[in-house]
N, C-alpha and C positions, 0 to 999 in steps of 0.2 A: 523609473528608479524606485519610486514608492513599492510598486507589485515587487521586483528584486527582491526589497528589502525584506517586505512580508514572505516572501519564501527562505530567506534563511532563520526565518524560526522553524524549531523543529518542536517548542513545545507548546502545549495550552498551559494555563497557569495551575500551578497545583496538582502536578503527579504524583499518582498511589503506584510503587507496582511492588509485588509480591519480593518479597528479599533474598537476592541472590545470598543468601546466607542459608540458606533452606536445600534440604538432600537434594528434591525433586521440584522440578517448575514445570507445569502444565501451560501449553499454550496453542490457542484456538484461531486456525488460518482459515478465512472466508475471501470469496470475491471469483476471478476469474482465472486463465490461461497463467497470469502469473503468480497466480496463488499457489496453482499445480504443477506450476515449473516445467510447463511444456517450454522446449530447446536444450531444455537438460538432460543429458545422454543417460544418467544417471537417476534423471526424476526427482531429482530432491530441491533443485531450483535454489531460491534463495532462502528460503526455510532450511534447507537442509546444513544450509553453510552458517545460521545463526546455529543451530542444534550443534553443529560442531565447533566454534567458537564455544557455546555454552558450557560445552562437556570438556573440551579441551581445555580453554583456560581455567574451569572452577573445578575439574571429578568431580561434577555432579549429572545429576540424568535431567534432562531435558525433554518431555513426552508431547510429541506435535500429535495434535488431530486436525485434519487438513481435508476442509470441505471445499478446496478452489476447485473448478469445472470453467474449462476452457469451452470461452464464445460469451461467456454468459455478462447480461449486463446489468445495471441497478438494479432495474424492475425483476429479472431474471433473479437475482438474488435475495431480495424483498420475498419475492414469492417461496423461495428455499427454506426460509427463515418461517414456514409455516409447519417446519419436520420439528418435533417437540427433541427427537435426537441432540438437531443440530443448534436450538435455542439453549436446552441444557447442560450441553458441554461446555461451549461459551460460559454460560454464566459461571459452571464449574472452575474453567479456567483461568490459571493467574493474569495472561494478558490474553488480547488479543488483536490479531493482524487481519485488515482488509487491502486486500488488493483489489480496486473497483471502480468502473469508469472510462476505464479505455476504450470499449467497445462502445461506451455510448458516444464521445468522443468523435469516434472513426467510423459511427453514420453518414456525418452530417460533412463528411471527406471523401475527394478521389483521391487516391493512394496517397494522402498528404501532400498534393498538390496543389487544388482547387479547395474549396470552402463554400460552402454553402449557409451565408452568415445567419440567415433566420431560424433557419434550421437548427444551427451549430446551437443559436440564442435558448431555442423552446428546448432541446435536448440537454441543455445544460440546467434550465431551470426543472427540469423531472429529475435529471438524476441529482439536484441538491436537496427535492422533496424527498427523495426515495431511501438517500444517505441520513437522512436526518430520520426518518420508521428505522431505518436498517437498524443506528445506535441506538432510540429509544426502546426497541426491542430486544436486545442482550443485554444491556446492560442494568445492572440492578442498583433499584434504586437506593436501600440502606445501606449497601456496601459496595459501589461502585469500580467495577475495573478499569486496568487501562487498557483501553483503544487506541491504536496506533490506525493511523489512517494512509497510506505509502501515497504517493502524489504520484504522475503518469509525465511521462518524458516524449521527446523526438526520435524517435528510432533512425534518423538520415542524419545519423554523428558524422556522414563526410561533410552535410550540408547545413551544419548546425547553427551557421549566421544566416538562413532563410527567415526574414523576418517575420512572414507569416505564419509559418508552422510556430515556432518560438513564442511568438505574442499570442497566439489560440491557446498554446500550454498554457502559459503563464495565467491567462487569464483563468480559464480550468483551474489549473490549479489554487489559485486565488479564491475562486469558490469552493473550491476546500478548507481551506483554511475557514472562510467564514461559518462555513457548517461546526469545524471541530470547537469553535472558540463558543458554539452557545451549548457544551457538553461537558460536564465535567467528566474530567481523568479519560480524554480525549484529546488527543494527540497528530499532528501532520509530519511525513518523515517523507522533506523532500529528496528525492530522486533525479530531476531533468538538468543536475550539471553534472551526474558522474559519466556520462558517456560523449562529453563536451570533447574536442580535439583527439578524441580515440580512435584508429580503423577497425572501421564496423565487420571488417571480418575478422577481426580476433577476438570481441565481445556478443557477437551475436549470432543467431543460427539458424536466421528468416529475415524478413524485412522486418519485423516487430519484436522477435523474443528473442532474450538473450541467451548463448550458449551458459557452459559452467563460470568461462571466468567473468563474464558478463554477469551474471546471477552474484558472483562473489563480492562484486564491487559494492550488489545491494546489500546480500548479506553483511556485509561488513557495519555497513551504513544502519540498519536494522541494528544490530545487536551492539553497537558500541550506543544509540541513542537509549535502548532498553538500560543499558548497565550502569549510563550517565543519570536516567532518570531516579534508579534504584537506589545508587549512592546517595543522590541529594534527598533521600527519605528520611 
């Protein structure tokens, strides 16, 4: 019940983010497959569907720069993070969103059946070192953005009371949470109840990624936590 409860926080203490009062908001997407919205017919994923929230409810322009690269894992993205491009922008940007983790995750897994607990153990604690370089490195220190950090779900929404898969999440993503909280204007935006009781052919468009309305359900969840954090500024 404790882990539970730590996942319905969605914030770190003391959000900055750039004021939805402003023409234009620039915003920088890092991590993997779901950062790129692979399963979306469309490619826009769940970035696309905040940029249209964005733009729709405010008329104003929304400008995504979107480094996600499907497969890729911490380390994978740690190493990206050495293109002066992609450190740049970031820091340019008014927020920004990581999607990262899954793939380390689903090493240390047979198709989310079996577990491989030592495994699961060491592969969690690289990708909490790695996450922890990842935000030391965007993030600037005299004027600090927000990092929005998305938490990684069950994709077998038929079989979503499987205790093992669910307690492995949870745990995962409990060690997000722990990374986000020693960062300022660093953020965790859980994900692993929206596809709770849902048929996974109508949200998803693989065994792991989600189709458009699958994506949507995130965006949703993304952009109403952005516009909650902005208000209480």
């Amino acid at each position: 019940m404790i882990i539970v409860a730590s996942l319905l926080v969605l914030f770190s203490i003391s959000l900055v983010v750039y004021s939805f009062n402003s023409e234009e908001m620039e915003v920088t997407a890092l991590g993997d497959s779901l950062a790129y919205g692979l399963g979306d017919t469309s490619d826009n994923g769940y970035i696309g569907d905040v940029e249209k929230r964005y733009e729709d409810d405010l008329d104003k322009q929304l400008v995504v720069h979107d480094f996600g690269v499907p497969n890729d894992t911490s380390t994978d993205l740690l190493k990206r993070l050495s293109n002066p491009e992609i450190i740049d922008t970031a820091k340019k940007s008014d927020f920004i969103l990581i999607n990262i983790g899954t793939n380390d995750f689903l090493k240390s897994t047979n198709h989310l059946t079996k577990f491989n607990k030592e495994e699961l153990a060491a592969n969690e604690e690289i990708y909490k070192e790695n996450l922890n370089q990842i935000i030391q490195k965007i993030q600037k220190k005299n004027n600090p953005k927000t990092i929005y950090i998305l938490g990684i779900y069950n994709p077998k929404v038929k079989w979503s009371d499987m205790y093992d898969v669910n307690e492995a999440v949870l745990n995962w993503n409990t060690s997000t949470i722990e990374v986000t909280k020693k960062h300022k204007n660093t953020a965790f935006i859980r994900t692993d109840d929206l596809f709770i009781n849902k048929k996974k052919q109508e949200y998803f468009s693989d065994k792991l990624h989600p189709n458009e309305k699958g994506y949507a359900l995130i965006g949703k969840r993304v952009y109403e936590t952005i516009k909650q954090s902005s208000n209480e500024k």
